[in-house]
C-alpha positions as CSV (number, residue, x, y, z in Angstrom):
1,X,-11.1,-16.2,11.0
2,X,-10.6,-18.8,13.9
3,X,-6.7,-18.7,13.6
4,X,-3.6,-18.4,12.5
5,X,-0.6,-21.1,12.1
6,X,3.0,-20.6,11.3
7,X,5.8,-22.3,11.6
8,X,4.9,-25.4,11.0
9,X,4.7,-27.5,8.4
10,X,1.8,-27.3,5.8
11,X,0.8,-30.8,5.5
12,X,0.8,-31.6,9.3
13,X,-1.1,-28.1,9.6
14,X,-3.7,-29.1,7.4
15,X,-5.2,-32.4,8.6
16,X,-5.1,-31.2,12.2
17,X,-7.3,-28.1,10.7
18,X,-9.3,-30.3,9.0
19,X,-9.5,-33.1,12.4
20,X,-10.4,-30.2,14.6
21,X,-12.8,-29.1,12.2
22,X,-14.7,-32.6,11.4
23,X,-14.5,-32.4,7.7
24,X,-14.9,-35.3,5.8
25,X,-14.2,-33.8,2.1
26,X,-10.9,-32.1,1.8
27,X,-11.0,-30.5,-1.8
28,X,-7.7,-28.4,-2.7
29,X,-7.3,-25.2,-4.9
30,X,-3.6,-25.0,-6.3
31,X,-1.1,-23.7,-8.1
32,X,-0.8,-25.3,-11.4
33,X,3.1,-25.6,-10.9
34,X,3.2,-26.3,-7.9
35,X,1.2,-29.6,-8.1
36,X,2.5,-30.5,-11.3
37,X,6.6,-29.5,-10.2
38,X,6.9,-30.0,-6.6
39,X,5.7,-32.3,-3.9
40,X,3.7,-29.7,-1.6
41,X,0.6,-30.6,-2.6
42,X,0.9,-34.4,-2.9
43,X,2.2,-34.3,0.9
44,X,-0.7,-32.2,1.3
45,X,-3.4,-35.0,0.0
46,X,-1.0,-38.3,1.4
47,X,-1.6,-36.1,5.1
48,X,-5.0,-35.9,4.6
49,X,-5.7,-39.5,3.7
50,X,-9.4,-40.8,3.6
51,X,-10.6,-37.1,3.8
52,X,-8.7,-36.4,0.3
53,X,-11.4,-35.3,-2.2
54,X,-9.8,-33.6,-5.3
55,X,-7.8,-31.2,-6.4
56,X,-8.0,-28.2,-9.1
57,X,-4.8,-26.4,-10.1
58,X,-6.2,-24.3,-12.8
59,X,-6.7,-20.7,-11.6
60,X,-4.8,-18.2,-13.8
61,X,-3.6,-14.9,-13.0
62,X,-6.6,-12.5,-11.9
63,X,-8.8,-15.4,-10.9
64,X,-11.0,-15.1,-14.0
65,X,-14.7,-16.1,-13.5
66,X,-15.2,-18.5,-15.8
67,X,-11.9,-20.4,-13.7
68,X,-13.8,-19.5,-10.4
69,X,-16.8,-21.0,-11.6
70,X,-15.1,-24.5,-13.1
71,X,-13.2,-24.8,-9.5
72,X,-16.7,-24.8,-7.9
73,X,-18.4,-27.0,-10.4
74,X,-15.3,-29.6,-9.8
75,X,-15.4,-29.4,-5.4
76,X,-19.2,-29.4,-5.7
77,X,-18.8,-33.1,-7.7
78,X,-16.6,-34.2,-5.0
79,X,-18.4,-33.4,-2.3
80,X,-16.3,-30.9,-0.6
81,X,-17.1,-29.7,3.2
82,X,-13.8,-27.8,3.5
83,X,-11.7,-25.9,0.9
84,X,-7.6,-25.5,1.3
85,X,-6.1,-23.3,-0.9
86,X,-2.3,-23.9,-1.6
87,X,-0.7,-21.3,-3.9
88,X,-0.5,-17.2,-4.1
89,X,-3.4,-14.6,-4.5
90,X,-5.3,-16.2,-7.3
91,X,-5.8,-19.6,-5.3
92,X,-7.0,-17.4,-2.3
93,X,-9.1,-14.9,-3.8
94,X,-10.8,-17.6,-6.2
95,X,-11.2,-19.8,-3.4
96,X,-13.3,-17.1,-1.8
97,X,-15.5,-17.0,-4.4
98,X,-15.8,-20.3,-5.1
99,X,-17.1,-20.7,-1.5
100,X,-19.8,-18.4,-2.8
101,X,-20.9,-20.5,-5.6
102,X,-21.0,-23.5,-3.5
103,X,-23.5,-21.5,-1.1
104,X,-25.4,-20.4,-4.1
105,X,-25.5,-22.9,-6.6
106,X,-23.3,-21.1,-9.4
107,X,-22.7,-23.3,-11.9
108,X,-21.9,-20.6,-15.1
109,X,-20.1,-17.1,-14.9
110,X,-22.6,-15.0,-15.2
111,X,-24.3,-16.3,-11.8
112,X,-21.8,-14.4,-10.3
113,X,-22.6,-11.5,-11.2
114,X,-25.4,-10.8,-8.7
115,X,-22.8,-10.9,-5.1
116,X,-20.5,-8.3,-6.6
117,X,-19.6,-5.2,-5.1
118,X,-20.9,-2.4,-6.9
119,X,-18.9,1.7,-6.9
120,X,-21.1,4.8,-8.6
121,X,-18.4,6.1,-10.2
122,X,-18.9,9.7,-9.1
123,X,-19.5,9.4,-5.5
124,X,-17.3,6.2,-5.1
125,X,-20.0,4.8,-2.6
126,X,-20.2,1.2,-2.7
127,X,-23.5,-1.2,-2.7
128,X,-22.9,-4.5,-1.5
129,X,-25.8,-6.7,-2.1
130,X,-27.0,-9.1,0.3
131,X,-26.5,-13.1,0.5
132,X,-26.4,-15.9,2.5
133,X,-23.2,-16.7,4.1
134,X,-21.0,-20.0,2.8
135,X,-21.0,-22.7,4.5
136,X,-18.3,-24.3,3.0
137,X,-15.4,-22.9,4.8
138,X,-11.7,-22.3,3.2
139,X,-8.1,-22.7,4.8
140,X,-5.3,-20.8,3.0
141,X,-1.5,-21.5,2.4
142,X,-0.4,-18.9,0.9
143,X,3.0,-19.2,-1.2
144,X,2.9,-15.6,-1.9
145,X,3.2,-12.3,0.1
146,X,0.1,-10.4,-1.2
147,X,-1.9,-11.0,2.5
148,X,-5.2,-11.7,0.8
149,X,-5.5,-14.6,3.2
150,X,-6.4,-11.6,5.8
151,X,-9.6,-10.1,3.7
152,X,-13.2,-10.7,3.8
153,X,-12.8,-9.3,-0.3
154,X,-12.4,-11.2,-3.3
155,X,-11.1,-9.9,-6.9
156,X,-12.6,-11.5,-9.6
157,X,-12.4,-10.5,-13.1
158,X,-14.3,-10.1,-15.8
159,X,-12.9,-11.0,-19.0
160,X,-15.2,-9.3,-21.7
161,X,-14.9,-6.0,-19.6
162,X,-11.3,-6.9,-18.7
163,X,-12.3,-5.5,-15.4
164,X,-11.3,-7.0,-11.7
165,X,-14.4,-6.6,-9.3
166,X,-14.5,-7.0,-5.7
167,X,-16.7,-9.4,-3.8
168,X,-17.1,-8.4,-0.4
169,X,-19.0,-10.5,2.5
170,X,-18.0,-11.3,6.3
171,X,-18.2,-14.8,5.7
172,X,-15.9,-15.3,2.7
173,X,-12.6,-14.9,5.3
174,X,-10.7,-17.7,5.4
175,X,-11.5,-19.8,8.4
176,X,-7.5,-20.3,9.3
177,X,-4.3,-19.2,7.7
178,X,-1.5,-21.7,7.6
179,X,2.2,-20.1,7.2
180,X,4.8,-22.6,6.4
181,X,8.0,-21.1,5.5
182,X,9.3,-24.3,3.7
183,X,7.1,-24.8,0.7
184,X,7.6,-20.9,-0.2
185,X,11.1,-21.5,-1.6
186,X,9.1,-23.0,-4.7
187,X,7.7,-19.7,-5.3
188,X,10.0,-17.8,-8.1
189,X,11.9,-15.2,-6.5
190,X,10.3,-12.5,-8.5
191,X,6.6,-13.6,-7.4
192,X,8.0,-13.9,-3.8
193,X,9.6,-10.1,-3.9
194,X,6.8,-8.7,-5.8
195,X,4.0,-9.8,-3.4
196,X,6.5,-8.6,-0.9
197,X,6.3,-5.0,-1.9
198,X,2.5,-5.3,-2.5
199,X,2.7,-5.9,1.4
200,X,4.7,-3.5,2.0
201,X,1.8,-0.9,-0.1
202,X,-0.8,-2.3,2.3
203,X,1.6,-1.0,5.3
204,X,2.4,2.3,3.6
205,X,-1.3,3.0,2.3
206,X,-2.4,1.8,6.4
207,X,0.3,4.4,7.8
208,X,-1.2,7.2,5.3
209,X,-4.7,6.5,5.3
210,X,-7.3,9.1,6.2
211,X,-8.8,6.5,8.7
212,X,-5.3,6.3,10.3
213,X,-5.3,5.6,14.4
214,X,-2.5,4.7,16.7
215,X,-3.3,1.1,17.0
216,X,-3.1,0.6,12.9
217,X,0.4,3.4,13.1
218,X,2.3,0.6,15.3
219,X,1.5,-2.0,13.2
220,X,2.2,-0.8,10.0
221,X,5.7,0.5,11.0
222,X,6.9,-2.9,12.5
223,X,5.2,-4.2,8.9
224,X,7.9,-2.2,7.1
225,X,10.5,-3.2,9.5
226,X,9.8,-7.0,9.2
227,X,9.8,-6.5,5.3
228,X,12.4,-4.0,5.2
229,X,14.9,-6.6,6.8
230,X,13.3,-10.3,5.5
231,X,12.6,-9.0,1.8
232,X,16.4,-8.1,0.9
233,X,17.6,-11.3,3.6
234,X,15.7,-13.9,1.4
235,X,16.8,-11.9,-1.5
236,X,20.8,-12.9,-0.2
237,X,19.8,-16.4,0.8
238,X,16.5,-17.7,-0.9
239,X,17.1,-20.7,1.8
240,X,17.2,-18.3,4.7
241,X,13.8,-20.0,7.0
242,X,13.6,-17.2,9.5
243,X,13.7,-14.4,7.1
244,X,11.1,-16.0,5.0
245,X,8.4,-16.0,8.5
246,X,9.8,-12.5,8.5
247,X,8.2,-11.3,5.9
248,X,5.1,-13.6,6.5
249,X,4.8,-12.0,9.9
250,X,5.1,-8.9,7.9
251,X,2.4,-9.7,5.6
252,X,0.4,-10.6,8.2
253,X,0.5,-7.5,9.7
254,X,0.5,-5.4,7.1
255,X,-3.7,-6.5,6.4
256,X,-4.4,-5.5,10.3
257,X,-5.7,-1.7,9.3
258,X,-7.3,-3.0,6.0
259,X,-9.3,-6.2,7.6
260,X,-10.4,-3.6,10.4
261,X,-12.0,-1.4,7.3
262,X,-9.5,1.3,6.9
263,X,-9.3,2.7,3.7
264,X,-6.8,2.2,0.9
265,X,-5.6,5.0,-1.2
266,X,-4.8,5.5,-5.4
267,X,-1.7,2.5,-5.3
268,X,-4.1,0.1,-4.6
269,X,-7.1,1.2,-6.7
270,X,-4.4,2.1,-9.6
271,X,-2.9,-1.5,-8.5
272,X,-6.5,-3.2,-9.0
273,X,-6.6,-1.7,-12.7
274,X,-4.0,-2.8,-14.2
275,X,-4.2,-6.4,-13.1
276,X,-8.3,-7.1,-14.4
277,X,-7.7,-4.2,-17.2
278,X,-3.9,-4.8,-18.0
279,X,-3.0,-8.3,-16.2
280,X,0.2,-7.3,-14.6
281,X,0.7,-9.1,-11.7
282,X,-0.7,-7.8,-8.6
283,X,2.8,-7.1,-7.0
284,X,4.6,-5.2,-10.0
285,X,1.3,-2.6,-9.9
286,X,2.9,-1.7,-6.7
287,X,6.4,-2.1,-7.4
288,X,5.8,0.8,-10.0
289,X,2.5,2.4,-8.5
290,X,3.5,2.8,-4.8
291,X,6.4,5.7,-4.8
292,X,4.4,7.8,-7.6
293,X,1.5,7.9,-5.6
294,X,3.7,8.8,-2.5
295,X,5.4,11.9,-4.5
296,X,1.9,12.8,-6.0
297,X,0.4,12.4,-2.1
298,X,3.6,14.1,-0.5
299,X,1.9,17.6,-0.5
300,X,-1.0,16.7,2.2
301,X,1.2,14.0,4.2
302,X,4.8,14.6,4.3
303,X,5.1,14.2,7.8
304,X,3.3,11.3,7.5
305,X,5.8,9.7,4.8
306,X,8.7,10.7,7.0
307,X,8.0,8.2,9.6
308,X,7.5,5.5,6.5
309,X,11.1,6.7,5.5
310,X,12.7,5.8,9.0
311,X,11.3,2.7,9.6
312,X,12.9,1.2,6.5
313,X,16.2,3.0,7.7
314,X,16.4,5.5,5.5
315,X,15.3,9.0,7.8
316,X,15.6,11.7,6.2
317,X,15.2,10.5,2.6
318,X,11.9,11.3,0.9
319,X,9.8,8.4,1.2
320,X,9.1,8.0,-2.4
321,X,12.7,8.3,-3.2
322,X,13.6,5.7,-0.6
323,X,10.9,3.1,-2.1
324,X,11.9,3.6,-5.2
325,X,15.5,2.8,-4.1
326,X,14.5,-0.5,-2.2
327,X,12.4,-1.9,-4.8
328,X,15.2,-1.3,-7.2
329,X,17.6,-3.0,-4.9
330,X,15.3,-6.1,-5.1
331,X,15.6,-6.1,-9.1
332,X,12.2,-5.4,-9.8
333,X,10.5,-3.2,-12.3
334,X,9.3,0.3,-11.7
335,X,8.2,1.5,-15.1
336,X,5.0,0.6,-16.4
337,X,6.4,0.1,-20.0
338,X,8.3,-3.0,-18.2
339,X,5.3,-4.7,-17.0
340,X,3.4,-4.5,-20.7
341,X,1.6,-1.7,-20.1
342,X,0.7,0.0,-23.4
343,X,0.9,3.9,-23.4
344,X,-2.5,4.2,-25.4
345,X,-4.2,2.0,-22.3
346,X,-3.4,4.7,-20.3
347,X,-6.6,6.7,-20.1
348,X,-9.1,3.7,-20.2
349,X,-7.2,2.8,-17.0
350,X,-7.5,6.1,-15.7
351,X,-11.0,5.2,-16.4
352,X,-11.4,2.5,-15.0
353,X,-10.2,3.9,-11.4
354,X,-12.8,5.7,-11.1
355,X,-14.7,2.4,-10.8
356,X,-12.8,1.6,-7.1
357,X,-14.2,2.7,-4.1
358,X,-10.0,3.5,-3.2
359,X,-9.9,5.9,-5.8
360,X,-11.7,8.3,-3.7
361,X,-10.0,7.6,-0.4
362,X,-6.7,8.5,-1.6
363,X,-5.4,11.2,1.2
364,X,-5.3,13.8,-2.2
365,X,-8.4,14.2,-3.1
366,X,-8.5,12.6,-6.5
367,X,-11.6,14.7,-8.8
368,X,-11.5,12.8,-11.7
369,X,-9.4,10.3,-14.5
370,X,-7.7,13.5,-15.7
371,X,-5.8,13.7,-12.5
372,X,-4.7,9.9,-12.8
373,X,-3.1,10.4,-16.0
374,X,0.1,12.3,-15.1
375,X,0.8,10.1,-12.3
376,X,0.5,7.1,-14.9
377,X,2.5,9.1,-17.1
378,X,5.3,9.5,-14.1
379,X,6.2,5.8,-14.1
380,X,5.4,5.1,-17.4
């Protein structure tokens, strides 16, 4: 990543990103509503003038392959030298992999299949294969909270296994990350809140992580703090500027352990499941996941959790009882059965788990599918 920009606004951002770096084909990768409801976008492609080469706004939920693969096939027409993404995790994440099937030559769903990451289910050891950087770089504006902007990883599903798999490289990071706290008061307050708390999971899994250090302890606590105060301050005053940045600083530095390679725990592998397996949207699987894997963790890191508990204000107070307080404040769902999860689905997701490398660097050691069970069937 060459930088990061906030503060500013998007448009301006954008065609001094793309000046500085000489492209001549700007394609985009948006949100569907916002290009078709608002004017981010448009001001987006008016800024960037003669450089302007396309846009695709068609990247459901999940970033599907075959949606990955048609975004390619469409910036590979027009030319494209840079990429910007506008819009929430699925823009980001599939404009990763689109930068992949640019550098590859993709041009159907299955070519993908080759550059995935690959977890043995029983040792959780991942294989990542081998490939040729892109060279067709990609700028993010995020909308969303979720701070995949921050991560050389990609989730991609697979529809007939209706399974999200990771596509890992060094060279997929976005080249520059543009943070404009304007153009996020199109984003529906429950997206905004929900990715929110998904950042807030990346600071809490960071803070309890069995690669833990003192450098990735400081910034996961002021991560909490930011979102602790800017999540329930835009939740007042959607038009409140400052405590929007708030929780985009926060976001921001909630991704610093997990860019540096520290290991996730069962939130965000449970989290990954039910989005490709179950489709709820990234930031509800950790509105429900997050404080039942802290209760189900509490008996090897309480002390740890404790520290989690005071920097959202709340010492004292269980940390799983005090997340599950906050995200309630912030009217969002914390059973499964809220989100569409089906109770019969629960033990081909616990399944499925055992396909993420997370699974097995939860700080409880997690032996099998029939320990995930229960703690679906906590928050169901």
């Amino acid at each position: 990543m060459d930088r990061v920009v906030f503060g500013r606004p998007a448009a301006e951002a954008v065609i001094q990103s793309a000046e500085r770096l000489g492209a001549r084909w700007v394609f985009l990768l948006t949100s569907g509503t916002l290009n078709r409801t608002t004017d981010v976008v448009h001001r987006i492609a008016d800024a960037l003038g003669s450089r302007y080469a396309g846009v695709h706004d068609d990247m459901p939920a999940h970033t599907p392959r075959d949606a990955v693969v048609a975004c390619a096939n469409k910036a590979r027409e027009a030319g494209c030298d840079l990429l910007v993404s506008v819009g929430g995790g699925s823009t980001t994440d599939g404009g990763k992999a689109v930068t992949i099937c640019l550098e590859h030559d993709i041009r159907e769903p299955d070519g993908l299949e080759p550059f995935r990451t690959v977890v043995d289910e029983i040792t959780g050891k991942r294989s990542f294969p081998a490939y040729r950087a892109p060279r067709v770089r990609q700028i993010c504006v995020p909308t969303t909270l979720s701070g995949g902007e921050f991560h050389a990883r990609a989730g991609v599903t697979e529809p007939r296994l209706r399974l999200k798999q990771a596509y890992i490289h060094p060279g997929i990071i976005p080249l520059a990350v543009i943070f404009d706290p304007a153009i996020t008061v199109h984003t529906p307050e429950w997206l905004w809140l929900s990715t929110g708390i998904r950042a807030v999971d990346h600071a809490v899994e960071t803070y309890c992580s069995i690669d833990g250090n003192a450098y990735f302890d400081s910034t996961s606590l002021q991560a909490l703090r930011l979102l602790g105060r800017g999540l329930p301050a835009v939740k007042r005053d959607p038009a409140d500027a400052a405590a929007r940045l708030d929780c985009q600083i926060g976001a921001w530095i909630s991704m610093t352990g997990i860019v540096s390679g520290t290991r996730m725990g069962a939130s965000h592998a449970i989290g990954h499941v039910l989005g490709g397996s179950a489709g709820v949207p990234h930031g509800y699987t950790s509105c429900v996941m997050l404080p039942a894997v802290l209760a189900f963790n509490s008996t090897v890191n309480a002390d740890r959790q404790a520290e989690i508990s005071a920097a959202l204000g709340a010492p004292g107070k269980p940390a799983a009882d005090v997340l599950d307080g906050f995200i309630s404040g912030l009217g969002l769902p914390r059973k499964l059965r809220d989100v569409g999860v089906k109770h019969d689905d629960l033990q081909r997701i616990a399944t499925n788990c055992m396909l993420d490398d997370w699974t097995f660097s939860n700080p409880r050691k997690i032996n099998g599918a029939q320990e995930i069970v229960p703690i679906l069937e906590s928050v169901y």
